[in-house]
C-alpha positions as a Markdown table, in Angstrom:
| # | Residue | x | y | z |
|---|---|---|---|---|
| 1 | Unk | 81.2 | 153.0 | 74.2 |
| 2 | Unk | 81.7 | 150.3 | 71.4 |
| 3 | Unk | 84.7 | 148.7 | 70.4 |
| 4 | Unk | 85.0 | 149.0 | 66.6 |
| 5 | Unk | 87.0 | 147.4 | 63.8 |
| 6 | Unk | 87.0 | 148.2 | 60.2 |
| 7 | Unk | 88.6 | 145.8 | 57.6 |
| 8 | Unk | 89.1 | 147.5 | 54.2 |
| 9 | Unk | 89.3 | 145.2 | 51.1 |
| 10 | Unk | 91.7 | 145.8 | 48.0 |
| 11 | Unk | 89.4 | 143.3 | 46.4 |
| 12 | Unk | 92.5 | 143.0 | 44.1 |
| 13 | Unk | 92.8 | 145.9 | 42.0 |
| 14 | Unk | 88.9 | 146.8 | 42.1 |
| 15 | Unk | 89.2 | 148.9 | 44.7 |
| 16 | Unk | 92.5 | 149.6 | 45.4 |
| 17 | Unk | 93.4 | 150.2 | 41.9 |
| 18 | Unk | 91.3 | 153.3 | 42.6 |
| 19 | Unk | 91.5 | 154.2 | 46.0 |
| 20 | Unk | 94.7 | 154.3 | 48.4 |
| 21 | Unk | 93.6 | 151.6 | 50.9 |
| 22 | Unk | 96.4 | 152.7 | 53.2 |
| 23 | Unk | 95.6 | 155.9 | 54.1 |
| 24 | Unk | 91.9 | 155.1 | 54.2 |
| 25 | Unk | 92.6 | 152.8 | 56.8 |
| 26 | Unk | 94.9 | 154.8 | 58.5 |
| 27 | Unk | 92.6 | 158.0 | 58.8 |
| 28 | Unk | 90.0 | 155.8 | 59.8 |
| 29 | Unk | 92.1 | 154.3 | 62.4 |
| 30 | Unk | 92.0 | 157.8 | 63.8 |
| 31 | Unk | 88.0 | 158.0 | 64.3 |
| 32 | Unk | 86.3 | 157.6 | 67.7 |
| 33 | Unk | 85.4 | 154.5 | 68.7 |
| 34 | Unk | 87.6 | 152.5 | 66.1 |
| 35 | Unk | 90.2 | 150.7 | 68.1 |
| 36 | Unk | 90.8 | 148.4 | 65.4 |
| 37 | Unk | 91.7 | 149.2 | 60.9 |
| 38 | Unk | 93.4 | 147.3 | 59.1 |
| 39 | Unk | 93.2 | 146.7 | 54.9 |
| 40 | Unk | 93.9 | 143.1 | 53.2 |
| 41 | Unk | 94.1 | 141.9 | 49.8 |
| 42 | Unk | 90.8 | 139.8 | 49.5 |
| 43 | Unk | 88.4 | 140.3 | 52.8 |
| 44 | Unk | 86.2 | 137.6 | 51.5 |
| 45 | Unk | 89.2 | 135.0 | 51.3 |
| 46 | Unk | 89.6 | 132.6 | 54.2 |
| 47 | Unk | 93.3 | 134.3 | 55.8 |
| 48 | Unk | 90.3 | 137.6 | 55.5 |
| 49 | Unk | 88.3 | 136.5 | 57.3 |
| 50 | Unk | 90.3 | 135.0 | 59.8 |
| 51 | Unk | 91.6 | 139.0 | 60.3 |
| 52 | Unk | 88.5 | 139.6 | 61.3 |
| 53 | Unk | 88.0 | 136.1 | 63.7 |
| 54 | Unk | 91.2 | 137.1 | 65.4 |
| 55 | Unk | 90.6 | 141.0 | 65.6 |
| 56 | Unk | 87.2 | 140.3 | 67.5 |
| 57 | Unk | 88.7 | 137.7 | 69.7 |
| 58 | Unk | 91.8 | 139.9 | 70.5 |
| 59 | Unk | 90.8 | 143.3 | 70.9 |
| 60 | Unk | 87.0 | 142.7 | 72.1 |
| 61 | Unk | 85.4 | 144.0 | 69.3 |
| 62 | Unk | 81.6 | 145.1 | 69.7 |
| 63 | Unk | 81.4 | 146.1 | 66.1 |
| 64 | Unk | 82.8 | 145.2 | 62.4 |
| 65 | Unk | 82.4 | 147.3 | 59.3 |
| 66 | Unk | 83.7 | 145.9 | 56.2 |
| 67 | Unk | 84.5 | 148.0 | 53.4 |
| 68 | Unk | 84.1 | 146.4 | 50.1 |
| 69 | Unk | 82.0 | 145.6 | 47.5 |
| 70 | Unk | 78.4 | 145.5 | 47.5 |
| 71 | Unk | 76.4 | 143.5 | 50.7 |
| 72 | Unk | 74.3 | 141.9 | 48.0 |
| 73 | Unk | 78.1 | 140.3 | 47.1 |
| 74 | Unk | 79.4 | 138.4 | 50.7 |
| 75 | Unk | 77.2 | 140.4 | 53.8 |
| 76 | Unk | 76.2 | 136.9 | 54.9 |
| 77 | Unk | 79.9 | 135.8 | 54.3 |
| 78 | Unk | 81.0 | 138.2 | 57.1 |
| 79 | Unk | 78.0 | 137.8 | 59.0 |
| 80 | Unk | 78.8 | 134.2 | 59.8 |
| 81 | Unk | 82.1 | 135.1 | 60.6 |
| 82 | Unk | 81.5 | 137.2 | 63.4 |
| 83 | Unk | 78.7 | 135.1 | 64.5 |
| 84 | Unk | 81.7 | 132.7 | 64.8 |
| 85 | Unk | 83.2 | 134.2 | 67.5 |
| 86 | Unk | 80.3 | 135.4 | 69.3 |
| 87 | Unk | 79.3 | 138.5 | 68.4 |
| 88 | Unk | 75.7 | 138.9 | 66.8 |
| 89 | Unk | 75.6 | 139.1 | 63.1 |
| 90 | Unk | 73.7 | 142.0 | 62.9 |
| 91 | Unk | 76.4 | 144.5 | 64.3 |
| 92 | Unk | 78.6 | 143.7 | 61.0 |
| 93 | Unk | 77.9 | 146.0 | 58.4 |
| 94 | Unk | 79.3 | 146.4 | 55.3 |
| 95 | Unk | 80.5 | 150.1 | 53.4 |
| 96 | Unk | 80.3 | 149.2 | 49.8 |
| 97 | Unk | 83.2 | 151.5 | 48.4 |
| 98 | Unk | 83.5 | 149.0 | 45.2 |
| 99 | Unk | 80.8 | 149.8 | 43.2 |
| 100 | Unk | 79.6 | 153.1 | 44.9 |
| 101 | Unk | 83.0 | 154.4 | 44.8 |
| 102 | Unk | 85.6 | 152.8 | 42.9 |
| 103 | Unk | 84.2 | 151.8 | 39.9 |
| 104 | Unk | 82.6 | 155.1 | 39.4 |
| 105 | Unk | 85.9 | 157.3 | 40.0 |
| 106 | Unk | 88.0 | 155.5 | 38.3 |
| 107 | Unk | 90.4 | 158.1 | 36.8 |
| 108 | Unk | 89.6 | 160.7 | 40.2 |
| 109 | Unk | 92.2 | 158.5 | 42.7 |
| 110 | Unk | 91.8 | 161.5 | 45.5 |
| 111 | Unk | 87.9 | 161.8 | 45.0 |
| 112 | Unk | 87.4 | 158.2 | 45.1 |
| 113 | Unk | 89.8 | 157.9 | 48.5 |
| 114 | Unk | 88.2 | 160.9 | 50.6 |
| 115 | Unk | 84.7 | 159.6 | 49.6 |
| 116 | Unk | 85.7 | 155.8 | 50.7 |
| 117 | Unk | 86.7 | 157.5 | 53.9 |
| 118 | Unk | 83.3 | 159.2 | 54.0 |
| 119 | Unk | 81.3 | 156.3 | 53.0 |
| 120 | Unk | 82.8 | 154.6 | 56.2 |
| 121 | Unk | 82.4 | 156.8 | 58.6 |
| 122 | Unk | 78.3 | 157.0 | 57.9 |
| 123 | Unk | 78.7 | 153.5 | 58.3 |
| 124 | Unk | 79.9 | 154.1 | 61.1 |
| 125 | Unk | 77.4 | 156.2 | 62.6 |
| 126 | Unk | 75.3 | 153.3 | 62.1 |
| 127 | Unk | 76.8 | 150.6 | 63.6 |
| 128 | Unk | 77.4 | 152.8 | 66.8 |
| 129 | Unk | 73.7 | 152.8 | 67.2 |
| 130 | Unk | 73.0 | 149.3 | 65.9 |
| 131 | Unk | 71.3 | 146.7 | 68.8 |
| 132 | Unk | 71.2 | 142.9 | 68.8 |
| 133 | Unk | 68.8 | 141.4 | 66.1 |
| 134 | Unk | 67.6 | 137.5 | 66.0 |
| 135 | Unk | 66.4 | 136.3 | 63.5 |
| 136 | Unk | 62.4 | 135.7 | 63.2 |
| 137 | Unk | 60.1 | 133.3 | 61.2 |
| 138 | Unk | 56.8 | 134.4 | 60.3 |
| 139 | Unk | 54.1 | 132.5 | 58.0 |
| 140 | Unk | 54.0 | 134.0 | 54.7 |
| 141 | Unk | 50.6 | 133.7 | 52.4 |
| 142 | Unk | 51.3 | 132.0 | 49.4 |
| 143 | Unk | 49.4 | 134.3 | 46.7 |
| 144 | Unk | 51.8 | 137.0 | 44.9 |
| 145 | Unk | 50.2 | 140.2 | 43.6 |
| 146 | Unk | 52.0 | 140.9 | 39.8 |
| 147 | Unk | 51.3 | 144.3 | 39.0 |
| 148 | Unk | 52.2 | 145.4 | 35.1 |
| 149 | Unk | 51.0 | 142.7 | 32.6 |
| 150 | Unk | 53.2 | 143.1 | 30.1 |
| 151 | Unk | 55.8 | 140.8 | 28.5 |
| 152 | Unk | 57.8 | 140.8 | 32.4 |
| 153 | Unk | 54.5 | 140.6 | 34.0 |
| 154 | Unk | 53.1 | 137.8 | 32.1 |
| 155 | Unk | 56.3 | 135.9 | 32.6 |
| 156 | Unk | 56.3 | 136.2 | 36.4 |
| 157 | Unk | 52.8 | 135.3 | 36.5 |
| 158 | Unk | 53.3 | 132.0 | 34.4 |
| 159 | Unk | 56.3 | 131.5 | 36.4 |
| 160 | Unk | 54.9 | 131.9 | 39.6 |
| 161 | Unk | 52.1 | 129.7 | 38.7 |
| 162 | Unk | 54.2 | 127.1 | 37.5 |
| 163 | Unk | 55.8 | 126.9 | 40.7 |
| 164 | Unk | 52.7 | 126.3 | 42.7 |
| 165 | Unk | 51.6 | 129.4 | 43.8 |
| 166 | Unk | 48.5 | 131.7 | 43.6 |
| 167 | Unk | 49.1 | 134.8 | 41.4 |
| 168 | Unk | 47.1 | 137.8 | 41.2 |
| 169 | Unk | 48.0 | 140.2 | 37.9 |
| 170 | Unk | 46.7 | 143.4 | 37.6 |
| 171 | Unk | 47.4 | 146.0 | 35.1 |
| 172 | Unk | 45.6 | 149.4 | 34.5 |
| 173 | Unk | 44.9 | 149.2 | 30.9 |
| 174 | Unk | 42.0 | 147.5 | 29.5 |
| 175 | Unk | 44.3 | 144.8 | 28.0 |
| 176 | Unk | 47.5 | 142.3 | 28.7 |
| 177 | Unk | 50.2 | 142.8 | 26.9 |
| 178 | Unk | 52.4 | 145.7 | 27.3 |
| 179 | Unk | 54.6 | 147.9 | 24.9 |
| 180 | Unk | 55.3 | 144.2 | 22.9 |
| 181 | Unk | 51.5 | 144.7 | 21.9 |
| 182 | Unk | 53.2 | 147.6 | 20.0 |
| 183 | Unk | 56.2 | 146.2 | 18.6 |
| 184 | Unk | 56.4 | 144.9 | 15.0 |
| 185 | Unk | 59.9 | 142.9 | 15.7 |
| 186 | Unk | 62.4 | 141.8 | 18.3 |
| 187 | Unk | 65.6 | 142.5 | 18.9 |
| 188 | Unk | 68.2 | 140.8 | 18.0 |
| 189 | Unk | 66.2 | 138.2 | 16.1 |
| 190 | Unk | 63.7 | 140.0 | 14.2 |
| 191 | Unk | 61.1 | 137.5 | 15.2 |
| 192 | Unk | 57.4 | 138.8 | 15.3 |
| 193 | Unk | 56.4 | 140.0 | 18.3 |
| 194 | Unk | 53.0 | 138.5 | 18.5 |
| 195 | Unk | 54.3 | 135.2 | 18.2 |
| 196 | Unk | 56.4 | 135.6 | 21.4 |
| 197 | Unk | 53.0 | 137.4 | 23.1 |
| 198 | Unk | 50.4 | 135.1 | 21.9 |
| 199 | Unk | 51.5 | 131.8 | 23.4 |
| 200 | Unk | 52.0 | 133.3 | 26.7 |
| 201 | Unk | 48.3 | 135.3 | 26.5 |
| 202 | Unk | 46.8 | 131.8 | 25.8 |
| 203 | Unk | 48.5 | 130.0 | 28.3 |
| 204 | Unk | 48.2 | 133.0 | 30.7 |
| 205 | Unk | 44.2 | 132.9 | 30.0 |
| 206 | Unk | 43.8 | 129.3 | 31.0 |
| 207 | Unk | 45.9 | 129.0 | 33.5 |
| 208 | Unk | 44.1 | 127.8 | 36.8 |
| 209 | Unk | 46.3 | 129.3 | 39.6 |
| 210 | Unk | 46.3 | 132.9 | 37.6 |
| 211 | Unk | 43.9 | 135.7 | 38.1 |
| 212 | Unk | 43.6 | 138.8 | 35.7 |
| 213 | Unk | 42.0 | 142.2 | 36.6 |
| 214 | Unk | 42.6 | 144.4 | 33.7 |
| 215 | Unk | 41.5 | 148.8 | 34.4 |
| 216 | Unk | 42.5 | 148.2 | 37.6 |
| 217 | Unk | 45.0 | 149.7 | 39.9 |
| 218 | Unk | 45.8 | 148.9 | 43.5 |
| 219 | Unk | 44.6 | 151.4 | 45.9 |
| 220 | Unk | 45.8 | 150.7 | 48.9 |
| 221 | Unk | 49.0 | 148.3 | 50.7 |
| 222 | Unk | 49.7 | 147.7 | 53.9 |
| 223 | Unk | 51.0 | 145.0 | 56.2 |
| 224 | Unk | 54.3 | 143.4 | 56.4 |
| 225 | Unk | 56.7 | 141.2 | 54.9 |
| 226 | Unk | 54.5 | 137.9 | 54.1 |
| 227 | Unk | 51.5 | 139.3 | 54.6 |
| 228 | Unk | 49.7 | 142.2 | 52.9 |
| 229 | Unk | 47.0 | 143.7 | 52.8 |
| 230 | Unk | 45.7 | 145.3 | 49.1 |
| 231 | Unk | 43.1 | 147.0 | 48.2 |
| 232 | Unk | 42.4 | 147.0 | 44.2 |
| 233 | Unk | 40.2 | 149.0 | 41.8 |
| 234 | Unk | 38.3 | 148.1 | 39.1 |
| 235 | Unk | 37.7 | 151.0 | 36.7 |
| 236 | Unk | 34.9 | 150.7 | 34.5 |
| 237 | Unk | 35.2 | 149.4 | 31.0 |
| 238 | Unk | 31.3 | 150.1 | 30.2 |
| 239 | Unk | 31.5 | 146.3 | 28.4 |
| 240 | Unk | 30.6 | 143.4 | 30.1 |
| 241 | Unk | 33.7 | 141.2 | 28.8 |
| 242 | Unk | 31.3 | 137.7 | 29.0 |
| 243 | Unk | 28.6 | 138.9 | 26.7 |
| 244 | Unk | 31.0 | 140.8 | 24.6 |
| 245 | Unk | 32.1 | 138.2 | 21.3 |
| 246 | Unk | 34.4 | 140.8 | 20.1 |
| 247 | Unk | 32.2 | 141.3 | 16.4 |
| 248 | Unk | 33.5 | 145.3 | 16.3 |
| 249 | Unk | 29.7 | 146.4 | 15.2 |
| 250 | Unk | 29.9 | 149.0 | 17.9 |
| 251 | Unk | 33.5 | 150.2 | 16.7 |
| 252 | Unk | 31.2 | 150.8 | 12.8 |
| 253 | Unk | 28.3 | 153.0 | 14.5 |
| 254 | Unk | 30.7 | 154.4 | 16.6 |
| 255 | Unk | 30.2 | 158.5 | 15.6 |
| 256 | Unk | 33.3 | 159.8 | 17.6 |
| 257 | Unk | 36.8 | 159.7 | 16.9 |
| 258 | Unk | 40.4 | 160.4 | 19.0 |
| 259 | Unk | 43.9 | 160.5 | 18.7 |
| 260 | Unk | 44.8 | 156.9 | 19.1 |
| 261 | Unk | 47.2 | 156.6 | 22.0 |
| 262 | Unk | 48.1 | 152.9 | 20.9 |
| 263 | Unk | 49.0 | 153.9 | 17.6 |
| 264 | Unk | 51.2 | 157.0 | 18.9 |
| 265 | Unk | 48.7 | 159.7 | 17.5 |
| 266 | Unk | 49.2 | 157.9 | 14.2 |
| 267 | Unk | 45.7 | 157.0 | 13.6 |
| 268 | Unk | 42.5 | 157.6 | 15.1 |
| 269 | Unk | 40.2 | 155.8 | 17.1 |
| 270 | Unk | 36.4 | 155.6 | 18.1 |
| 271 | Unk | 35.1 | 156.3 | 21.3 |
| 272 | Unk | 34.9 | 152.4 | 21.4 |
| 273 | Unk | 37.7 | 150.7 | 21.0 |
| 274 | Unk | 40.2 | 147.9 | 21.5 |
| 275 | Unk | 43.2 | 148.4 | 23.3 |
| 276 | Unk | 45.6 | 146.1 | 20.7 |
| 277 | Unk | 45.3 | 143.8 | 18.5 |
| 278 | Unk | 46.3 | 140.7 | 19.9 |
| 279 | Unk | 45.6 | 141.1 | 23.6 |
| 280 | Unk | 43.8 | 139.6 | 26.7 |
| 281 | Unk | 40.8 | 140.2 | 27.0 |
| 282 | Unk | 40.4 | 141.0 | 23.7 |
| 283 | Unk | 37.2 | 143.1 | 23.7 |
| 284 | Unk | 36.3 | 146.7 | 23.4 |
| 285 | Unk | 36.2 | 149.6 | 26.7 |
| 286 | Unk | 34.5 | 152.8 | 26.2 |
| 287 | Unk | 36.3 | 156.0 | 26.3 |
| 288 | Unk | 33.9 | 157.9 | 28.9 |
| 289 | Unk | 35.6 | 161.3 | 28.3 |
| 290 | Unk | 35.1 | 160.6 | 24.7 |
| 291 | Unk | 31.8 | 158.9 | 24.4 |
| 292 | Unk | 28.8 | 161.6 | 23.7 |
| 293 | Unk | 26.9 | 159.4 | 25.9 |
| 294 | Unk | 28.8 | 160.8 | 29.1 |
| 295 | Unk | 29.0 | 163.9 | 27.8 |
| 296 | Unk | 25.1 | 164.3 | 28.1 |
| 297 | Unk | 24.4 | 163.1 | 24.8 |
| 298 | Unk | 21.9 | 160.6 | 23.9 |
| 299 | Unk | 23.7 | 158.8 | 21.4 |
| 300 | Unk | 23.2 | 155.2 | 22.2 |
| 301 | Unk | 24.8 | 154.2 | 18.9 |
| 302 | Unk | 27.3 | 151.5 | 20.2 |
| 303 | Unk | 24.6 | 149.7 | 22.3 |
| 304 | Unk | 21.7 | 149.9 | 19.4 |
| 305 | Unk | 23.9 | 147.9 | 17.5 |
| 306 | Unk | 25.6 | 145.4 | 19.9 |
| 307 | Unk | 23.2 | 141.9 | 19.4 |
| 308 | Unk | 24.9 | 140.6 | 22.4 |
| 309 | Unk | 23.6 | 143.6 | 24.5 |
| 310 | Unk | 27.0 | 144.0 | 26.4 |
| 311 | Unk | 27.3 | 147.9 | 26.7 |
| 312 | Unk | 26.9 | 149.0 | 30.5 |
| 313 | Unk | 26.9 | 152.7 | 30.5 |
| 314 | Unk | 25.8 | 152.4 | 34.3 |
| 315 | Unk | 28.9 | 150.5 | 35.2 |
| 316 | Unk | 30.8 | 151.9 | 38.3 |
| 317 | Unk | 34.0 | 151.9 | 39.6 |
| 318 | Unk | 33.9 | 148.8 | 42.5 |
| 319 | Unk | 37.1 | 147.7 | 45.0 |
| 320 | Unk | 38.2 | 144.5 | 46.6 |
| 321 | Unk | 40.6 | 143.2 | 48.8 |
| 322 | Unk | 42.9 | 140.7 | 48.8 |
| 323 | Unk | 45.9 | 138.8 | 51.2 |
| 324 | Unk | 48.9 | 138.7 | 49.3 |
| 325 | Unk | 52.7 | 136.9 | 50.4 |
| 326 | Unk | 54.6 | 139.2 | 47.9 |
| 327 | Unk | 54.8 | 141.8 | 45.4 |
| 328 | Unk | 56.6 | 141.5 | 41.6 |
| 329 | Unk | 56.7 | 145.3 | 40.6 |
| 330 | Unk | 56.8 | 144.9 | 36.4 |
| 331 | Unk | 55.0 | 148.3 | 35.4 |
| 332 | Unk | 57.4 | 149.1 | 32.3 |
| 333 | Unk | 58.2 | 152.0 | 30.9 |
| 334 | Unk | 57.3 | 155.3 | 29.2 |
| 335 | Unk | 59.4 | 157.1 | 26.6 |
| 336 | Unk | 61.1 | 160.5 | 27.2 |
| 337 | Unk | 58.4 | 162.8 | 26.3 |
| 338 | Unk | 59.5 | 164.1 | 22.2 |
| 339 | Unk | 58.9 | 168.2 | 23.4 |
| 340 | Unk | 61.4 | 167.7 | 25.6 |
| 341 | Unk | 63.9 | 166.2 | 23.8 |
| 342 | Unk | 64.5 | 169.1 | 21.6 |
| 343 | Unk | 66.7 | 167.8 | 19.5 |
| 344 | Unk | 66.2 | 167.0 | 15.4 |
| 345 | Unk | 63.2 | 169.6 | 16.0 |
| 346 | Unk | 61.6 | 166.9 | 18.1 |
| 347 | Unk | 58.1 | 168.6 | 19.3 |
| 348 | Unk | 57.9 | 171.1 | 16.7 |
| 349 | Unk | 58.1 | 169.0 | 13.4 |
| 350 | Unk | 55.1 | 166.6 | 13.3 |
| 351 | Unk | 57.5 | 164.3 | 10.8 |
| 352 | Unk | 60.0 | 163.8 | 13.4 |
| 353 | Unk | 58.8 | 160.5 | 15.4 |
| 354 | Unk | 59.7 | 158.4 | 18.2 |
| 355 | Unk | 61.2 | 154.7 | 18.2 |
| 356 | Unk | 57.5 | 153.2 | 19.5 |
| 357 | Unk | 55.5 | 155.6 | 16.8 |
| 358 | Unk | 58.3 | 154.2 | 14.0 |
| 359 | Unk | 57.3 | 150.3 | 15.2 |
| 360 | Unk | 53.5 | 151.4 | 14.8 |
| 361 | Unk | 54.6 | 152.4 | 11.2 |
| 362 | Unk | 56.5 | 149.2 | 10.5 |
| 363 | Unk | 54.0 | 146.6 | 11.9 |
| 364 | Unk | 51.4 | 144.8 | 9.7 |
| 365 | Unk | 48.9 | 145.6 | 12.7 |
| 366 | Unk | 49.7 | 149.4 | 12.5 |
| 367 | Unk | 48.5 | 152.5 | 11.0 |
| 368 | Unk | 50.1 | 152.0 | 7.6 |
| 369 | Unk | 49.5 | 148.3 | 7.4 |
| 370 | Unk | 53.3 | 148.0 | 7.7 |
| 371 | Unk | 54.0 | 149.4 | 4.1 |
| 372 | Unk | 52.6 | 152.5 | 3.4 |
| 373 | Unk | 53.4 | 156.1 | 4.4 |
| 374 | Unk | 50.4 | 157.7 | 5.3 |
| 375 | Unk | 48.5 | 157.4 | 8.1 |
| 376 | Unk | 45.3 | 156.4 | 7.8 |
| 377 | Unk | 42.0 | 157.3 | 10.1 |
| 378 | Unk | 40.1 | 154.4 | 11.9 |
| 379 | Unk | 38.3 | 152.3 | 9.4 |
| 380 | Unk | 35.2 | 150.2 | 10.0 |
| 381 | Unk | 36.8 | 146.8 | 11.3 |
| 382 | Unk | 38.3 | 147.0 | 15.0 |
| 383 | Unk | 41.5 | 149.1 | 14.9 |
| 384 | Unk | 43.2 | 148.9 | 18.4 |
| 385 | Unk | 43.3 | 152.4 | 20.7 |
């Protein structure tokens, strides 16, 4: 049977303004096991810590469980300290009743105190059946897989790369660039939002340690810290993005048209299309549910007119695989679907918008050319999808 102590911080009035310390030590004093509660002021302060030096020392402790604020705050604070006197880091554990508790009861004093008490006694349960740990180094691969290449992709990528490593960025659309491709503005400066993009695209683009896979998504991971093991797809975009120049003479022959996704429904798009205005690559993809071609048609009408012959309607999905040291998950967001909303006749009036549609409307690149009110359908130069 293990010797346990718990050591419950006030953390000033943070926690004990909310919780009555006393009696949570007290009650917990009463559990099996815990030969040893005691509450203090500041834990994390030296006299704190020496509490829990002396505790270990003096009453043989096998165990510590610090209840405070979060581990991410002072674990490795406490950790030292019982590895002080002996006893192996890894059987201290901390209960965080600060910002799990406290701060989120603050006007519910008895709720906040039973569920501090409840807190530490599945802590508890833990460090009954904790074992010895040491510490382990293992080599770690120095590529990092980005996956999401918008504005907080495309920064950890050029950060990353900056700081010497390899960076692999893949993103599932057939474009960098993310919801800013969308915006017209920025908060809180109302600067244009391609002028933030546009420098990082280019620099992204030539950057030697970076490597883009757009319409591709990661298939499989597995490994361990350091040292994945990925397995990526690459979806077919049904243009070869070398031969493509980007001229759009495709997009004018183009005989289909769809709700453009990119525009919010806004506007339509061809079966061909570019995904944004401003983003990298910046080249067309072929919609195959769209496209008459796949549908058993044999329109050919996009690669007639391509003088670069870059349309690959035989293009197939392909995978690879790739070692990879760590992983930066920037995949964004989606907004709350409108039908489920329900409110200001959200899904029922076709007038009644969401915040990305309303930055479609007010950007120069949009649907209304930024000024007027009417949507208009997909005209003959490249619109984005």
């Amino acid at each position: 049977m293990k010797k346990l102590g718990v050591f419950i911080c006030h953390c000033g009035f943070n926690i004990a303004g909310t919780v009555d310390v006393q009696s949570v030590a007290q009650d917990i004093g009463q559990e099996r096991d815990v030969v040893h509660s005691v509450d203090y002021i500041y834990m994390c302060s030296d006299p704190g810590q020496q509490l829990i030096t002396d505790a270990i020392r003096e009453r043989g402790l096998d165990g510590v469980i610090v209840a405070c604020c979060s581990p991410s705050m002072h674990e490795n604070t406490f950790r030292k300290a019982v590895k002080s006197e002996g006893l192996n880091p890894y059987q201290c554990e901390i209960a965080n009743i600060r910002e799990q508790c406290s701060w989120v009861h603050q006007k519910e004093k008895d709720t906040a105190t039973e569920k501090a008490k409840e807190i530490i006694r599945a802590v508890l349960e833990k460090v009954r059946d904790n074992h010895d740990l040491e510490a382990i180094a293992v080599p770690v691969h120095r590529k990092v897989l980005v996956v999401g290449g918008g504005i907080t992709g495309i920064t950890a990528a050029l950060d990353l790369a900056d700081g010497g490593y390899e960076v692999l960025l893949v993103e599932r659309l057939p474009s960098i660039g993310g919801r800013l491709l969308q915006l017209s503005k920025t908060f809180p400066y109302l600067e244009e939002a391609r002028t933030i993009l546009e420098p990082r695209l280019a620099e992204l683009e030539r950057h030697p340690k970076i490597q883009v896979e757009t319409c591709a998504e990661i298939e499989e991971t597995k490994g361990y810290v350091g040292n994945f093991d990925i397995r990526i797809r690459r979806n077919p975009r049904y243009v070869d993005p070398k031969a493509c120049t980007a001229c759009g003479k495709c997009l004018d022959v183009c005989p289909v048209e769809e709700p453009s996704s990119f525009n919010q429904g806004l506007s339509n798009r061809k079966a061909i299309y570019f995904w944004g205005n401003n983003g990298f690559p910046h080249r067309p993809v072929i919609d195959s549910k769209a496209c008459q071609h796949f549908q058993g048609n044999t329109c050919r009408a996009c690669a007639d007119a391509c003088p670069e012959n870059a349309i690959r309607f035989d293009e197939e999905a392909s995978s690879f695989e790739d070692r990879i040291g760590a992983i930066v998950m920037a995949t964004g967001y989606d907004l709350f679907p409108l039908e489920k909303i329900g409110e200001y006749g959200s899904g029922r009036i076709p007038d009644v918008i969401d915040g990305l549609a309303f930055e479609r409307l007010l950007a120069a690149s949009g649907p209304t050319a930024g000024w007027s009110s009417t949507p208009t359908s997909t005209s003959t130069r490249p619109t984005p999808g």
